[in-house]
N, C-alpha and C positions, 0 to 999 in steps of 0.2 A: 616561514611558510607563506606558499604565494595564496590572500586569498582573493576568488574568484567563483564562492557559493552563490555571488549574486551579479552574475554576468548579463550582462544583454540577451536580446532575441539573435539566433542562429540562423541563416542561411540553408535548406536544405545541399544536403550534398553525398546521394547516395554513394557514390564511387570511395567514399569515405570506410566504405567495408569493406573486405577483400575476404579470399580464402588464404587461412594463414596456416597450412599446410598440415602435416603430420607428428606430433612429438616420435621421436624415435624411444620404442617401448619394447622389452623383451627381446631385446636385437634385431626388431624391424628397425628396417630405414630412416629414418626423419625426412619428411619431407619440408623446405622453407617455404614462408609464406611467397602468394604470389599476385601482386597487385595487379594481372591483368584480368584475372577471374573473382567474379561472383562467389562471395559467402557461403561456403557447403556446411550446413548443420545437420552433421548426424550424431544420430538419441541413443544408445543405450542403457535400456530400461533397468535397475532395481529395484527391487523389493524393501525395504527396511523396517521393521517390525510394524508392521500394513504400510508402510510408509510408500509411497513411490518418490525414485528420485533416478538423473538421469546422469549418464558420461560421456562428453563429447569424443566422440570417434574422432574429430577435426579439431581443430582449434579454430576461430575465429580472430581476424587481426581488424583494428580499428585504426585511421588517422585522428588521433584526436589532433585538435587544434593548438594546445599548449606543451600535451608532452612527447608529440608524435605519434611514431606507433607503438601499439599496445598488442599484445598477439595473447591469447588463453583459451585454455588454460595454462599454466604453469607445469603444473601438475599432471601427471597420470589418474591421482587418488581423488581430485576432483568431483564434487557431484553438485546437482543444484535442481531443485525444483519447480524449474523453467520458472516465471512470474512468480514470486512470492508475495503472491493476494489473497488474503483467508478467503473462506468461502462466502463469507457474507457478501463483498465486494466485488466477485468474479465479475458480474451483470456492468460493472462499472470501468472496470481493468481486467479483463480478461487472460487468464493463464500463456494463452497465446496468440499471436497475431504481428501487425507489422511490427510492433516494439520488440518483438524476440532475440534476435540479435543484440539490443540494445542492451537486455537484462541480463544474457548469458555472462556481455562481458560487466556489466557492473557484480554478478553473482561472482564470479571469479576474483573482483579484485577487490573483493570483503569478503572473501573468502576465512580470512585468518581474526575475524571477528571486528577488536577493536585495534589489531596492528596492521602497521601499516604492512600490505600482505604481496604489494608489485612494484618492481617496478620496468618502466617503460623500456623500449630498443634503445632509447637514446638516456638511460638510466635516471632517468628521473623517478624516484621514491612519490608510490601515489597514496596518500592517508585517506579513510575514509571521508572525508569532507570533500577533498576534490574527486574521488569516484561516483561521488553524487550529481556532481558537475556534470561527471564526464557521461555520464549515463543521463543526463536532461538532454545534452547537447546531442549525445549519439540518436535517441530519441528522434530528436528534432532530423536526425539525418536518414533514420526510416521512413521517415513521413507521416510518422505519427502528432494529431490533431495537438494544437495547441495547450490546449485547455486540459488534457491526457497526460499531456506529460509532465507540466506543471504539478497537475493531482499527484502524481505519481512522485515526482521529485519532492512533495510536502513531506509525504508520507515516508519515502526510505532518509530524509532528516530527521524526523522523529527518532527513528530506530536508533541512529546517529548519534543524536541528543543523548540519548538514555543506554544507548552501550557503551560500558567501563571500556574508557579508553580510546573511545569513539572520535571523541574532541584530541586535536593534537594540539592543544592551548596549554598553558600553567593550572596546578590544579582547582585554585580558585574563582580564575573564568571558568573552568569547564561548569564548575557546581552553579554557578551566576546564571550560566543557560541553563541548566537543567531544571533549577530552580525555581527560573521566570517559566520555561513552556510548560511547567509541570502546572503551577496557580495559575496560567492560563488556561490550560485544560481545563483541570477541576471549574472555574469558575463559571466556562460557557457551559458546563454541562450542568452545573447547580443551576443556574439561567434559565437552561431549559426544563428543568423541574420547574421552577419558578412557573413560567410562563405557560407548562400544560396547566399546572393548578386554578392560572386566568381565565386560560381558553376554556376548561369544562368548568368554571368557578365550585371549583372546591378547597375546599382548607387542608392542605396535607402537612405533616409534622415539616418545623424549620424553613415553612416555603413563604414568603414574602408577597405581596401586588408589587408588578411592576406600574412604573410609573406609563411604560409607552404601551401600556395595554390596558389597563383599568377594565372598569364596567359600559363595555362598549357594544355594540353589537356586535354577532361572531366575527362575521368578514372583517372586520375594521380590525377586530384583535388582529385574527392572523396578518392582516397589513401591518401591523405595528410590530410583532412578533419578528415578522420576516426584518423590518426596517431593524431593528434590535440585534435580528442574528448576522446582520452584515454589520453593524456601526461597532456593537463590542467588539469584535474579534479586530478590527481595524485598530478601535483603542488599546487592546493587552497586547497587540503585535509588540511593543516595544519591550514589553516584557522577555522579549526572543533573542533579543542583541543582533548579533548579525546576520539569525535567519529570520529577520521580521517578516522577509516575503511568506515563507514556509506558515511563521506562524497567523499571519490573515489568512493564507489557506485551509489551514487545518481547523483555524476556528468556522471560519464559515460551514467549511462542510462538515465540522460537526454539529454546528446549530441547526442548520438547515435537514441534514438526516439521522438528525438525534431519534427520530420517531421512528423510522425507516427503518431503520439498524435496530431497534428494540421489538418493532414487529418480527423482521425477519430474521430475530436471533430467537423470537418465541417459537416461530413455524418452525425453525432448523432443531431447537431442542424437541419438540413435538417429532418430528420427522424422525431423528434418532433414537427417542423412549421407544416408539412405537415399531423400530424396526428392531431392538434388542429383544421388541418384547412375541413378534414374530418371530426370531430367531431362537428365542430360550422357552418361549412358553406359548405353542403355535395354536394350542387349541383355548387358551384364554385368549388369542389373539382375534382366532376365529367368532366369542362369542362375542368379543369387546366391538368386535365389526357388527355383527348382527344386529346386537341394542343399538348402535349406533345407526344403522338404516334405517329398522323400526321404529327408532324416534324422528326421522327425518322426513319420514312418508305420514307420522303421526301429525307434526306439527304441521310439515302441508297440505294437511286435509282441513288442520283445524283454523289456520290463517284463511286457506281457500274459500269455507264454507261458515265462515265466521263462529 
């Protein structure tokens, strides 16, 4: 296996996409791809139990740089849910934008989960390790910002990491990485328990003082805090093996939006109770709004007028 999860910086190179014409489906025509035109992505749209997900009318053909070109779908039965970014994340990675193309073809060729699911015009078998590649680099040739697609390529190695079959290594390296990013995880994120317990000094079950935060002024915590959530993740990176880059990323931006992601997974569950709760029980919904106004105009009277 060539690897190559941890290649240099790319060269923009939009001509890198082309439109890679029509699968011939139902006894329509096929049409071949054609590299003197522009990238045509057309959606249509299904349903799947509330689900939306989408099927290229086109295929999309790429030059990668290692295995040439790449043309997808494969498939007719294809589907993919353009950017697969939960929703917490959109605000960060958005469903769509200049990386779209970039994502279609890396959705297509982890299509088949953790087998290796394409391969190339010039028959190169591509495993999910190097579709991760290929999709940082194709990235880099929509013009998408650097720092984006990095985030971006941390995150579909994770997925990587922990889908059976994901690693095309012997089975005791695969468990080796899975094992290191799994206790690096967990660890930044015990960390960050750790260190809200500092920041609001309170005693919470199993939380420890860190040392670079102690009993300090706030501001100083959070500087020390921040200094903490970039140095660990630097140090457990080795715990990663060969995606050490992935895992300083993941750790950072777990530490750093540990809070972030905890608020706004409180609002999003708030958002959902409360719209179940308009949909199944409209007139408890109506009075749950009322007391809620009336305590809002109560308490602003009472903070106003002391």
């Amino acid at each position: 296996m060539r690897s190559r999860e941890i290649s240099g910086q790319v060269t923009q190179q939009p001509r890198r996409f082309y439109d890679g014409g029509v699968l011939p489906i139902d006894g329509r025509i096929g049409l071949p791809p054609d590299p003197e035109r522009d990238p045509r992505i057309v959606l249509e749209r299904h349903t799947d139990g509330g689900g939306e997900l989408f099927s290229l009318e086109r295929r999309v053909a790429y030059l990668d740089r290692h295995f040439g070109e790449i043309l997808v779908p494969a498939s007719p039965d294809f589907r993919t849910d353009l950017t697969s970014t939960p929703a917490l994340f959109t605000w960060l990675v958005p469903k769509t934008g200049a990386h779209l193309p970039a994502a279609l073809v890396h959705d297509a060729l982890v299509a088949g989960g953790g087998e290796p699911s394409y391969d190339s015009t010039s028959g190169h078998t591509i495993d999910r390790v190097e579709a991760d590649r290929v999709f940082r680099d194709a990235m880099a040739d929509t013009g998408t910002g650097v720092i984006r697609r990095w985030i971006v390529w941390a995150a579909v190695t994770v997925a990587t990491v922990f889908t059976p079959g994901g690693l095309p290594w012997p089975p005791r390296l695969n468990w080796l990485h899975r094992v290191g990013a799994a206790t690096s995880i967990v660890a930044v994120i015990y960390l960050g328990y750790c260190a809200t317990c500092d920041l609001f000094d309170r005693e919470w079950w199993l939380a420890w003082p860190l040392p670079w935060m102690g009993e300090r002024v706030w501001w100083v915590e959070i500087i020390g805090g921040l200094c903490g959530a970039i140095a660990i993740p630097l140090v457990l990176s080795v715990l990663w093996g060969r995606f050490r880059i992935a895992g300083v990323i993941v750790g950072v931006m777990l530490a750093v939006l540990l809070h972030v992601t905890v608020a706004l997974a409180l609002i999003s569950l708030s958002y959902q109770g409360l719209e179940r709760l308009a949909m199944r029980e409209p007139t408890l919904a109506r009075a749950l709004a009322t007391i809620v106004a009336l305590a809002a105009l109560a308490g602003l009277l009472w903070f106003s007028l002391g």
